[in-house]
C-alpha positions as CSV (number, residue, x, y, z in Angstrom):
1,X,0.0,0.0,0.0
2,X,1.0,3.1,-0.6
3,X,0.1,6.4,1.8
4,X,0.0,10.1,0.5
5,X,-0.2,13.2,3.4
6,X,-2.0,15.9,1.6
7,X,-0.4,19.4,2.1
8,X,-0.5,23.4,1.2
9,X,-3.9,23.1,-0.5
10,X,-7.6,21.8,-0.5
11,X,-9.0,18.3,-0.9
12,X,-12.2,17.8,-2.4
13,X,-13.9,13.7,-2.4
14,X,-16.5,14.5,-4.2
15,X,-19.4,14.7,-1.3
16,X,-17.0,17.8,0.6
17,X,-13.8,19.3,1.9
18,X,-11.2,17.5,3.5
19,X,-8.0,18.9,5.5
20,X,-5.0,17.6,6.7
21,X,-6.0,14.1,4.6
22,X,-4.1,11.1,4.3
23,X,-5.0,8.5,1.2
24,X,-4.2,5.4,1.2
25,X,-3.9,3.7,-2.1
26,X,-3.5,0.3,-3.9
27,X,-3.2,-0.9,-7.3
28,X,-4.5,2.2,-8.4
29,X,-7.8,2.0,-6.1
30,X,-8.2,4.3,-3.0
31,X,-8.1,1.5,-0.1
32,X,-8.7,4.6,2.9
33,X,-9.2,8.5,3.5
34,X,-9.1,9.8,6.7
35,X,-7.5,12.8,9.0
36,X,-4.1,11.9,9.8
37,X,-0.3,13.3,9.9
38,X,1.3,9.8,8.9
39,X,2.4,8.9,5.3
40,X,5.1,7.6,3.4
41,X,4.5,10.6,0.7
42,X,3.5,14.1,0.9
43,X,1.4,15.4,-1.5
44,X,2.3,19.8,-1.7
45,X,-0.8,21.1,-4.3
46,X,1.5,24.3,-4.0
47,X,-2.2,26.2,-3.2
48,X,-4.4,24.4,-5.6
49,X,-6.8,21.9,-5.1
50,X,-6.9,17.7,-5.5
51,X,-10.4,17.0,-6.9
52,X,-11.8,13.9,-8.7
53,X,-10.4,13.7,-12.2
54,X,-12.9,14.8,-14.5
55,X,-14.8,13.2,-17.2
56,X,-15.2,14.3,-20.7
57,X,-18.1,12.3,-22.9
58,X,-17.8,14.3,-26.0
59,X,-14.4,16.1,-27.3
60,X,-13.2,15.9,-31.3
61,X,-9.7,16.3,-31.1
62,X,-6.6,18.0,-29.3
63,X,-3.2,19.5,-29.4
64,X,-3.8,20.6,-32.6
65,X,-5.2,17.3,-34.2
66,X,-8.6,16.5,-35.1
67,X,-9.4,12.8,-34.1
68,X,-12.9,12.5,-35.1
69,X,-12.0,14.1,-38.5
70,X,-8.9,12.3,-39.1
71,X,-8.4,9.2,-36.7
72,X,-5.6,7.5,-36.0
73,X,-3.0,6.8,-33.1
74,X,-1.7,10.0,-33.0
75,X,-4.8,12.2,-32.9
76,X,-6.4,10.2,-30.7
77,X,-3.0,10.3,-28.3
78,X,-3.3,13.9,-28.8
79,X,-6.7,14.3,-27.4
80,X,-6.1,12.3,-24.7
81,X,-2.9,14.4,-24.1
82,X,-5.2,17.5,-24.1
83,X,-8.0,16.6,-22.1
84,X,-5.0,15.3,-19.0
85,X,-3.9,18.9,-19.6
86,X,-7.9,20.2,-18.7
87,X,-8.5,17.9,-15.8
88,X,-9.7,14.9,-17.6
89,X,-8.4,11.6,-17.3
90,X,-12.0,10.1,-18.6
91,X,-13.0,10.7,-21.9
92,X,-15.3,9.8,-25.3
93,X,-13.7,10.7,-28.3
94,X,-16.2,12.0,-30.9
95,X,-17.0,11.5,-34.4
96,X,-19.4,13.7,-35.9
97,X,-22.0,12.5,-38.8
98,X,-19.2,11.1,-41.2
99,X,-18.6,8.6,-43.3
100,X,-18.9,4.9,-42.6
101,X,-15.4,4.5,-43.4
102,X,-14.3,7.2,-41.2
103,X,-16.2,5.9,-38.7
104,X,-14.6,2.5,-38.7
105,X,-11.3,3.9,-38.7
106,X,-11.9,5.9,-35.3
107,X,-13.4,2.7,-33.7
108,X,-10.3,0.8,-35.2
109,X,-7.6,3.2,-33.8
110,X,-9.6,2.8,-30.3
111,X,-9.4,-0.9,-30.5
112,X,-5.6,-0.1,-31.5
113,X,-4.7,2.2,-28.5
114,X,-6.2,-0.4,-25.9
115,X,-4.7,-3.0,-27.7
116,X,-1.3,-1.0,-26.7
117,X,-2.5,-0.4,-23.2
118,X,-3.6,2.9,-23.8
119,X,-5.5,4.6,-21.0
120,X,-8.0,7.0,-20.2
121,X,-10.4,6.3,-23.4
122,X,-13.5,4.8,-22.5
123,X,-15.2,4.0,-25.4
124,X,-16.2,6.3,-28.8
125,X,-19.0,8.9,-28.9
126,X,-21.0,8.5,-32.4
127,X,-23.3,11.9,-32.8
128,X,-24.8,10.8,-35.9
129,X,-25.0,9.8,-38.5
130,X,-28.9,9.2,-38.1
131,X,-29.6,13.5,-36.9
132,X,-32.6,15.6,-38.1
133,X,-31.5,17.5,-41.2
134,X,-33.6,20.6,-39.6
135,X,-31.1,20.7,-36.4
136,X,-28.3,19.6,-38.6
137,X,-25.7,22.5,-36.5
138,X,-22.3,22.4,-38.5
139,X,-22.8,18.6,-39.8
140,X,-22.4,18.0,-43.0
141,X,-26.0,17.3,-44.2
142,X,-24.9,15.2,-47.5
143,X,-23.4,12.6,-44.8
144,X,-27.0,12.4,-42.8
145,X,-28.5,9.0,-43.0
146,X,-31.9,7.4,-42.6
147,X,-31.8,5.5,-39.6
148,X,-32.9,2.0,-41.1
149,X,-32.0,-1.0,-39.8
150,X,-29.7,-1.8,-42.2
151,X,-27.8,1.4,-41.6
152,X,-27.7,0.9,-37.7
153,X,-26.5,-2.6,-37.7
154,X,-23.4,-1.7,-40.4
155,X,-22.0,1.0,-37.6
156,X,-23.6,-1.1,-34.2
157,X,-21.9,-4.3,-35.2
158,X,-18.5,-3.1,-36.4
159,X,-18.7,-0.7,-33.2
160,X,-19.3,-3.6,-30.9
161,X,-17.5,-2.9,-27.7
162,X,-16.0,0.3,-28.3
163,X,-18.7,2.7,-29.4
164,X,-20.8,3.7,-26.0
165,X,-22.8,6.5,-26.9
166,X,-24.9,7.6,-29.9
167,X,-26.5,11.0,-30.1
168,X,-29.6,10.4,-32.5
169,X,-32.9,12.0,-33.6
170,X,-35.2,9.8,-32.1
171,X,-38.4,11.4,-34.1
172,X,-36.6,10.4,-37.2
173,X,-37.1,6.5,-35.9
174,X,-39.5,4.1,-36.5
175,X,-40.7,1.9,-33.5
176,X,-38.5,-1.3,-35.0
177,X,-35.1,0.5,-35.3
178,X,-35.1,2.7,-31.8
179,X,-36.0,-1.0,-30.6
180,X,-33.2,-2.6,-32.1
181,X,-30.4,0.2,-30.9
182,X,-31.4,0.3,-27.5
183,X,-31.1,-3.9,-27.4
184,X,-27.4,-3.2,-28.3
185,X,-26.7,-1.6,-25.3
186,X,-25.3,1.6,-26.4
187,X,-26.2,5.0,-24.4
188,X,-28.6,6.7,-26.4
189,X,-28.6,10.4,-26.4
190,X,-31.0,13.0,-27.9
191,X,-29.6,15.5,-29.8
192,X,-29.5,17.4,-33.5
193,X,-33.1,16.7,-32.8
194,X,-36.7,18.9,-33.9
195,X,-38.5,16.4,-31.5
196,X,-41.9,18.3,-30.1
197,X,-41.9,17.7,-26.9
198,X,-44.3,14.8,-27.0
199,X,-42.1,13.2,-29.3
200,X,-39.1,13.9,-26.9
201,X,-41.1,12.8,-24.0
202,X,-42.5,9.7,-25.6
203,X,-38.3,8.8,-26.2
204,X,-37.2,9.8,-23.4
205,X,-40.3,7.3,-21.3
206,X,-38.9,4.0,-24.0
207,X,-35.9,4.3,-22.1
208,X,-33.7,7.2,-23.7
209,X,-31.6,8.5,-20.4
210,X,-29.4,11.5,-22.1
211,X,-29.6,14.5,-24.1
212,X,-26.5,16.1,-25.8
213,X,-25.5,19.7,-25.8
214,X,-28.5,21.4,-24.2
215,X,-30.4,24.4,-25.5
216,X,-28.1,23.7,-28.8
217,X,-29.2,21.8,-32.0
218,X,-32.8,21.0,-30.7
219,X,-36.1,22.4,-30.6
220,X,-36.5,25.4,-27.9
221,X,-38.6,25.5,-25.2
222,X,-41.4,28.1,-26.6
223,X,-44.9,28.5,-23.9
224,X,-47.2,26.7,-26.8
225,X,-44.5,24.3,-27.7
226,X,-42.1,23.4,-25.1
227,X,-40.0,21.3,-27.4
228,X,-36.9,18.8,-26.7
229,X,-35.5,21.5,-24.0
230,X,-39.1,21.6,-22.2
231,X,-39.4,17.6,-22.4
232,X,-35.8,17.6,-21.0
233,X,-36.3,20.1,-18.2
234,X,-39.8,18.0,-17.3
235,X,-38.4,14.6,-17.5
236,X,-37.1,13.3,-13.8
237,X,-34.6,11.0,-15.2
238,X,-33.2,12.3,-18.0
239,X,-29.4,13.7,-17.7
240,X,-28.4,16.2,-20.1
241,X,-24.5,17.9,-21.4
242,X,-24.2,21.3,-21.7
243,X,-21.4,23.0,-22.9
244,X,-20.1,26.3,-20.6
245,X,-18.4,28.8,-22.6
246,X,-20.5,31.8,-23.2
247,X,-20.5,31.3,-26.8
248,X,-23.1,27.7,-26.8
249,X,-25.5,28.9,-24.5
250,X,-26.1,32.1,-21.8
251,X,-24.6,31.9,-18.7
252,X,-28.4,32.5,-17.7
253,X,-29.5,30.0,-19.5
254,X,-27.2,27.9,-17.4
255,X,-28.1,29.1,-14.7
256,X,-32.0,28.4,-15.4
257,X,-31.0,24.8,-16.4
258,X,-28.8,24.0,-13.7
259,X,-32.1,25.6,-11.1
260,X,-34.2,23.1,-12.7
261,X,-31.9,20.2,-13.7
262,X,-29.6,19.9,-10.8
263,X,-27.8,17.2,-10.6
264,X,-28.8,15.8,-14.0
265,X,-27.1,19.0,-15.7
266,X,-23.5,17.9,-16.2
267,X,-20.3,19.3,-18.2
268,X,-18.9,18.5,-21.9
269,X,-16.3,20.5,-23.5
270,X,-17.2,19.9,-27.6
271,X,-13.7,20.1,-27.8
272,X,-12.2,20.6,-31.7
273,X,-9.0,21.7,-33.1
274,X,-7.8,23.5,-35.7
275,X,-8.7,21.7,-39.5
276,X,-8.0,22.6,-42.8
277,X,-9.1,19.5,-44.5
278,X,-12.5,17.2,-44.8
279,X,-15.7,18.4,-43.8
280,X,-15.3,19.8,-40.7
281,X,-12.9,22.8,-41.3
282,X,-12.9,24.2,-38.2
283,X,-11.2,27.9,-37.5
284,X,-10.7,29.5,-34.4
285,X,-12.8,32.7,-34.1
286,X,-11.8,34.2,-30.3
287,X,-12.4,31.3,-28.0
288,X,-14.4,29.1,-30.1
289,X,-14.6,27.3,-33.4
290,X,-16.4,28.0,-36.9
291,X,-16.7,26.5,-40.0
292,X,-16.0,28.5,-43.0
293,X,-19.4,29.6,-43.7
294,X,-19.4,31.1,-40.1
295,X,-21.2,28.1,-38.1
296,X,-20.3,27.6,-34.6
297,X,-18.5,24.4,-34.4
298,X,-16.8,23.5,-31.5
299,X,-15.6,25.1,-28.2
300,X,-11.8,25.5,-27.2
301,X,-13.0,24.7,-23.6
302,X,-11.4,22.7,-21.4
303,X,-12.9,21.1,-18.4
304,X,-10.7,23.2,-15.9
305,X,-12.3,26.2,-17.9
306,X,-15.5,24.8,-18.1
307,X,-15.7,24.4,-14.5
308,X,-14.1,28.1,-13.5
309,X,-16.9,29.7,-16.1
310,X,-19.8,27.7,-14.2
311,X,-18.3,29.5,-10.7
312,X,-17.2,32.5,-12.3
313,X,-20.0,33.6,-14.6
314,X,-23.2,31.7,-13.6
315,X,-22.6,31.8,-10.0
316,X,-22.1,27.6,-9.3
317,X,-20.9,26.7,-5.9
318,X,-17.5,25.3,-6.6
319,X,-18.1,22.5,-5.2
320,X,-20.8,21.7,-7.7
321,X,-19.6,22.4,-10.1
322,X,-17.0,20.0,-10.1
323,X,-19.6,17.9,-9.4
324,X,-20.8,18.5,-12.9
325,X,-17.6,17.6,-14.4
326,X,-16.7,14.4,-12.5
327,X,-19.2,12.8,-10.6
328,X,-22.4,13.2,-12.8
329,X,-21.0,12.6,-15.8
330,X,-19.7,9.4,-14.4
331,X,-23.2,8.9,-13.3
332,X,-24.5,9.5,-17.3
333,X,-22.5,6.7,-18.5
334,X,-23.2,4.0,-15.4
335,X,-19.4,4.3,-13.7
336,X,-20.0,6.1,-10.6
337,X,-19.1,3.6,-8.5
338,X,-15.2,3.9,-9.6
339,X,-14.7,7.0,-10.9
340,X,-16.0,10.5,-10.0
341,X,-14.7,10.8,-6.4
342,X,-12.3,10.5,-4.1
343,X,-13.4,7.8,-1.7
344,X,-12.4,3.7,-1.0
345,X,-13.2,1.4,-3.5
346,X,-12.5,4.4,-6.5
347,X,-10.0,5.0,-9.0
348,X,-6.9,6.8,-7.4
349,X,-6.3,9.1,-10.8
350,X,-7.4,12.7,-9.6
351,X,-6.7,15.8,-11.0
352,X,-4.6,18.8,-9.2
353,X,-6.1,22.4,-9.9
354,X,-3.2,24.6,-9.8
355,X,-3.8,28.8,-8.6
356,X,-2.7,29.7,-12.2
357,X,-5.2,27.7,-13.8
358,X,-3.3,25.4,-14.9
359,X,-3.7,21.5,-13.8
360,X,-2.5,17.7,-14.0
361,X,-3.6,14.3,-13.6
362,X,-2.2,12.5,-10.4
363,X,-2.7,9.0,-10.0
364,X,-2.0,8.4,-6.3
């Protein structure tokens, strides 16, 4: 066993504060936390703070390379490498709607990096190919498909395993095929969706447990039609990402989500990178991402950043926040009993937040 002493900074478990801690650790697993002076390690967070590691579900690309546009070993190693750098030692890589073959080659260089004993990928993020044209965003429309059963099974089957989650347009699906995902086991998530909200309800009631992006790419909650945002914010079960930058959505808007949703409102960077090639081009304009034409396209968020905007701009407790970007996402994708706090019987990977905004991943 090995024992860490905890100095010159703040530890949060994930359920509250903690000073003058000692952890005692395992094979990677936190065997005991309790108030102590004794260890065989000291710990200086140098001011900062040791915090659960955080949990990213839906990021394109890092460091300057776009995974979910170009995959391979080396993007995908540079997202990971990025997200580390923002907190995250979690995360779903995405591919947006794309083509099949694209598609196989991100769930191939996933197969491939665990294969090599890669860490810290826990499966792929799909968000399409089977969207509403009407809430298309910045996917390519011409790569859109019909969500027949044919199509599903070509991506579901060569996905087996690694692909986890699949945003989709559930209106766009008959009774058979929403059937046939859900009995594959894959994390179905609403989003790039014109659902009403009786539609959204209806999805959401067959067993449906997430939502992607809130407020963007889906039907608005309007006092005659309260859409997929009102069927979200009504819905006791359903846990929804939102992405915290002030360019996706209002820090009010936040705010009102986070009042109603508590702690099914949880954190997503929609992380891309810089592209010059394929369809997704994406630019840097300030602190986020457009496509040519202009389209917002991706953030340049981190979840570090996401979490200091929550506190800083739409007035979360700290505390909670964090919360949003460990624990409940863990929640979302059925791991919260290893990862998301700091506590026996979890993960010992947790990330340092460092006075200068800056932070690592520590695996104790």
């Amino acid at each position: 066993m090995t024992t860490w002493k905890i100095i010159n900074g703040g530890l949060f478990t994930g359920d509250g504060w903690f000073d003058n801690a000692v952890i005692g650790t395992d094979n990677g697993r936190i065997v005991y936390l309790e108030m102590g002076d004794q260890a065989d390690n000291i710990l200086d967070l140098q001011g900062g703070n040791l915090v659960p590691a955080f949990i990213d579900i839906q990021l394109y690309g890092g460091n300057g390379l776009l995974f979910g546009e170009h995959p391979s070993q080396e993007s995908l190693q540079a997202t990971v490498d990025s997200a580390r750098a923002g907190g995250a030692s979690l995360i779903l890589p995405t591919v947006a709607t794309h083509t099949n073959e694209v598609v196989y080659e991100a769930i191939d260089a996933v197969r491939q990096y665990w294969a090599q004993g890669g860490r810290g990928v826990a499966g792929l993020h799909l968000e399409g190919p089977f969207l509403n044209k009407a809430k298309k965003g910045a996917h390519a429309e011409n790569r859109i498909q019909a969500p027949t059963i044919e199509a599903i099974k070509n991506l579901v089957d060569y996905g087996r395993g690694v692909v986890k989650i699949m945003t989709i347009a559930p209106e766009c699906f008959s009774p058979e095929s929403l059937d046939y995902m859900q009995s594959k086991g894959i994390l179905l998530s609403l989003g790039h969706s014109n659902a009403s909200y009786e539609e959204a309800m209806l999805a959401f009631d067959r067993g449906i447990p997430l939502a992607t992006h809130l407020y963007n790419a889906m039907s608005g909650l309007q006092h005659r039609a309260p859409g997929a945002v009102g069927a979200i914010f009504d819905h006791p079960r359903v846990m929804a990402s939102i992405v915290a930058d002030g360019y996706h959505v209002a820090a009010a808007a936040i705010r009102i989500a986070k009042k109603i949703m508590g702690d099914r409102l949880f954190l997503i960077t929609d992380a891309v990178a810089q592209n010059a090639a394929g369809y997704y081009q994406h630019r840097l304009d300030g602190n986020r991402y457009v496509m040519p034409d202009g389209t917002l396209s991706g953030s340049a968020l981190t979840m570090r950043k996401a979490v200091s905007y929550c506190v800083e701009q739409v007035g979360i407790e700290f505390g909670e926040a964090l919360r949003m970007a460990s624990m409940y996402p863990a929640r979302a994708l059925g791991i919260s009993q290893q990862h998301g706090k700091i506590a026996p019987g979890y993960w010992s990977e947790c990330a340092i937040l460092y006075p200068d905004g800056s932070s690592t991943i520590k695996v104790l």
